[in-house]
N, C-alpha and C positions, 0 to 999 in steps of 0.2 A: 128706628132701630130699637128691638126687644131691650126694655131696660127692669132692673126690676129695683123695686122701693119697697122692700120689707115694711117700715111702717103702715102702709097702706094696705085695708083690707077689703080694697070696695072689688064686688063683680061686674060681671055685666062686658057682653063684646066691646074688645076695644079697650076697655080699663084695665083696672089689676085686679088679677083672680083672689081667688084665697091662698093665702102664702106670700103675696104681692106680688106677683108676677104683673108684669104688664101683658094683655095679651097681641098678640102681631096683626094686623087689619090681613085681608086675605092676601095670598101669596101674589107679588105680583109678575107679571109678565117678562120672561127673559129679555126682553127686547126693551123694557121698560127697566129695568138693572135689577141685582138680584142683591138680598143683603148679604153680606161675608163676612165673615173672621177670620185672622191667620193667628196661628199659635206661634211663635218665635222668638228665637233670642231677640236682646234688646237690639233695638234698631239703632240707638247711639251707635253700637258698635258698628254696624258693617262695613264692609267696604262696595259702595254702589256700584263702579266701575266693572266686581267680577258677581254681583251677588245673583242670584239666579230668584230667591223668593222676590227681593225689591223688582227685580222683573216683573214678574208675575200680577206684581202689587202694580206696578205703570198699569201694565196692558188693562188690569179690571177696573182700575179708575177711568181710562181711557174708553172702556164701553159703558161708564153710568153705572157701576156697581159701587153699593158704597160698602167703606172697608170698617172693620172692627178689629184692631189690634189688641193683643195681649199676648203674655211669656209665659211659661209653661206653671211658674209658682204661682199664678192667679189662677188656677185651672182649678177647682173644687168640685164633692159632689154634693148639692143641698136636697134633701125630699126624695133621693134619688132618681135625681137626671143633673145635665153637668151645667156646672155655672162659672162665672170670669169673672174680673173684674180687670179693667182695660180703657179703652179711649175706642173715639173715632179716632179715622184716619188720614191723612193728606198728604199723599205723595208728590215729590218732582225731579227729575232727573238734573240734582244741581248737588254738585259736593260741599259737603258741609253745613246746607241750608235742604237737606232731601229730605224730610218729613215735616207736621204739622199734627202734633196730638192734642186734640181738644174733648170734650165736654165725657169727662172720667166717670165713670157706669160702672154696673154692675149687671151683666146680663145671664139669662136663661138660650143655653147656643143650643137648644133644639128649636130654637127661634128663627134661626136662619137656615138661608137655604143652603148654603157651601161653607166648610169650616175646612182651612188649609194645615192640615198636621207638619211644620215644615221648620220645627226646630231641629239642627243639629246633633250629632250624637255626642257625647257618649253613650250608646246603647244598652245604658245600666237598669235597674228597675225603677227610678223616676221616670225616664222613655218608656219603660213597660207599662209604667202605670195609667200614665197621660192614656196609652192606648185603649187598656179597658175601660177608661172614662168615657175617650170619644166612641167608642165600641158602643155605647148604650143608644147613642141618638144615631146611627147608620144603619141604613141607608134612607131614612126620612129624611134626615139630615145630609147632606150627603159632604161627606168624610174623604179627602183627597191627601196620601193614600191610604183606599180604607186599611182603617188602624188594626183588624184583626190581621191582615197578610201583612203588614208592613213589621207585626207583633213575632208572626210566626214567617218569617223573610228574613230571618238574618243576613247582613251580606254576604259573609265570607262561609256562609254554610249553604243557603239557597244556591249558591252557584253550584255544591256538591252534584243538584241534579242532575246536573250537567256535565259527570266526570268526563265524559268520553269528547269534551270540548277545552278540557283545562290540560295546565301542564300537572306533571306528579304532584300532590297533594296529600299532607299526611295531616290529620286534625289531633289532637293528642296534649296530654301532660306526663307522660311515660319515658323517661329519659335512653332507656332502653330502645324504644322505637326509634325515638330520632339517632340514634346510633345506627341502627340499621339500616333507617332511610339513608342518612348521608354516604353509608359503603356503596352504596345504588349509584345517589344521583350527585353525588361530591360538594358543589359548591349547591348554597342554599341561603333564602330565606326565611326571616323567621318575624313574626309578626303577630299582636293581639287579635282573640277572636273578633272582638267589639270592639276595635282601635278603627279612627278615624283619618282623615288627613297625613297619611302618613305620620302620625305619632309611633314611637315603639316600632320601626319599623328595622329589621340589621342583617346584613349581606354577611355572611360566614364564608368563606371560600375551603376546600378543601383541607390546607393548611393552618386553617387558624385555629391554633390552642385554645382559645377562649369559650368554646362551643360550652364546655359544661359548666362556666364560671354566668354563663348568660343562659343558661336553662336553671342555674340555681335561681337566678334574678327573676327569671320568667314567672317562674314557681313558691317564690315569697311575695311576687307583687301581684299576681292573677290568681285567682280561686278556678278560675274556668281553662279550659284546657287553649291551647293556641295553636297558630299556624305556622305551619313547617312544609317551605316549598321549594320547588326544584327553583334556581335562577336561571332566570333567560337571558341570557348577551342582547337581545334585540333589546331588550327594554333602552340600551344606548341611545336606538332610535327612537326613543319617545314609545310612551304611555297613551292610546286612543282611548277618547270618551265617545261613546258613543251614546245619544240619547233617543231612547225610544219613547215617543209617546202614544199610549194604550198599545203598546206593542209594535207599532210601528216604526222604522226608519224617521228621523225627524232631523237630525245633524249629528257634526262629530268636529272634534279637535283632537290634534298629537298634542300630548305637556313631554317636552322634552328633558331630561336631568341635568343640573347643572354638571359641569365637568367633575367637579368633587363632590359628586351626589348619586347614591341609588335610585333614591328616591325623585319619581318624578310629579310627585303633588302641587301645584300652584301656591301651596299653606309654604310647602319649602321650600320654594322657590324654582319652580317648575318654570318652563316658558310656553306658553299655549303656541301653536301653530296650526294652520290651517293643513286640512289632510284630506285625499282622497281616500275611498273604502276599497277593500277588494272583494275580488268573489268570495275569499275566505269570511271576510267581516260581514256580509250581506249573508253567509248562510248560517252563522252564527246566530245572529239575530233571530232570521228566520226560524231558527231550532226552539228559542226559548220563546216567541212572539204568541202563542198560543196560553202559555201559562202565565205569562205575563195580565194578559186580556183575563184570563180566569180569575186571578186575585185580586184582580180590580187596582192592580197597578200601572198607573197612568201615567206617571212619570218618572222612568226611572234611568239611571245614566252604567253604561256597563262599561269596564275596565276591558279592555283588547291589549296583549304585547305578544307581537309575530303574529303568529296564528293560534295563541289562547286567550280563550276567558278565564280572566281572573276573580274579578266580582261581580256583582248587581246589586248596586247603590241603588235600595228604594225607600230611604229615610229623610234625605235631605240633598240631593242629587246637584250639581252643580255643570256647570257650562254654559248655561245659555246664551248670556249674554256675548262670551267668546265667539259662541259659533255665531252668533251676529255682528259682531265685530270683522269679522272675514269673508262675509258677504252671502252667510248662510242665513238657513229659513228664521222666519219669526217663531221663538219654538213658544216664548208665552202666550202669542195669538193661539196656536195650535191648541196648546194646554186648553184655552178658556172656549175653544170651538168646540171640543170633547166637553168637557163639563158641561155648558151650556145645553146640547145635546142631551146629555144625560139626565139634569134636571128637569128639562122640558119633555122629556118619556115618561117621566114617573106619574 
């Protein structure tokens, strides 16, 4: 693994360049494993059982890749190109004992061959920025999702392409609009541009006084404007993930709402269930699978309730391991077949 020793000023293949770089012997063979890094929250915290990157991280241990961990505050730029400082890796599907961080570096990640962008949002300008970093080493590097659409992908905005697939949708900080909107479509949601997990998320119904006392709040606590959506009853039936990878069909789960709950997120206590798709969800997909494949987003998980699209989670996307759990496909094999590929074209 690419390490670098600033003290050190020797040349020459193989050693440390000037600057100290160490430099990487030549790339080797997909089949022989490939070096990686993941950028991500701390791994103390996860929870393995639903985590979707610790997948990711099994499966590439699992084919001989070795992994280079670090969080997004290790993320610097030196000489301009981007640099970490982090651990190797050692995963294993056991709670409580699931990692093993050893021999703490300092590296050069245009050194490697896959660098996984797959911290969590908030979707503030520290995520913006992380992106113009890894921006600089992709597609040499190769960047999973590359960081400039995942930059300009907002969720709850990217999906706008797609009006003629969602329900009523108003984007706005103009309390006069959402006036308007709600004489339309009556009861509604309302919810952060760049709010995650169902954080911030509140069901106004036709009758509730409250609408302007929560657009004041909206508007002292967000500088950015927010969402203001029609509500759908089916959401009772649960919330579909649908995960496509490079565009394609790959699985899905319903996250059902608790009985006292709008919100059907897994963070609030959503219940994952296993779900068939319909024609509607299959041509859903099919709509956006083209633009998907273009941004060079590979992994992304979309929100379905009835028959709309709500978002395209392509920051830090979650299910996998549910729709494994249910007896659907391996979707981190899949992930690491697409990369793999990918790599080995360049």
């Amino acid at each position: 693994m690419p390490i670098i020793t600033i003290a050190e000023q020797i040349t020459g293949p193989g050693h440390v360049s000037s600057g100290g770089f160490q430099e990487r012997e030549s790339q080797e063979n997909v089949k022989m494993g490939l070096n990686i890094a993941v950028q991500m929250d701390p791994i103390e915290q996860i929870d393995i059982k639903g985590d979707s990157t610790f997948a990711i991280l099994l499966e590439a241990q699992h084919r001989g890749h070795s992994i280079f961990y670090y969080e997004p505050d290790q993320l610097s730029m030196f000489g301009g190109f981007p640099v970490a400082r982090g651990f190797t890796l050692h995963v294993r599907d056991e709670v409580g004992k699931h990692f093993k961080k050893s021999n703490p570096q300092k590296v050069k990640l245009s050194e490697f061959d896959v660098v996984h962008l797959r911290q969590d949002p908030p979707f503030d300008m520290n995520y913006i920025t992380t992106t113009h970093i890894l921006e600089t080493i992709h597609p040499a590097t190769f960047v999973v999702n590359d960081p400039n659409f995942v930059r300009n992908s907002p969720e709850k905005l990217f999906v706008t392409q797609f009006d003629s697939l969602m329900p009523p949708t108003l984007i706005t900080r103009d309390f006069d609009e959402v006036k308007e909107f709600r004489k339309v479509h009556e009861d509604l949601i309302i919810k952060p541009l760049y709010g995650n997990g169902g954080a911030g998320v509140f069901s106004v119904n036709r009758e509730d006084t409250n609408l302007s006392a929560l657009i004041e709040l909206f508007q002292g606590v967000f500088r950015e404007p927010f969402v203001v959506q029609k509500y759908l009853p089916a959401v009772r039936d649960g919330d579909k993930r649908i995960i496509l990878v490079d565009g394609e069909i790959a699985g899905a789960i319903n996250r059902r709402p608790a009985a006292d709950e709008t919100r059907s997120n897994m963070h609030v206590g959503g219940t994952p269930e296993p779900v068939e798709l319909t024609d509607r969800d299959r041509e859903i997909c099919s709509a956006i699978s083209g633009e998907l494949k273009r941004r060079g987003l590979i992994f992304t998980g979309i929100d379905v309730i009835g028959d709309y699209l709500t978002e395209i989670n392509v920051t830090s996307p979650t299910g996998i391991r549910e729709v494994r759990k249910f007896g659907g496909n391996d979707i981190a094999a899949m992930i690491w077949d697409v990369i793999e590929d990918k790599v080995s074209d360049r």
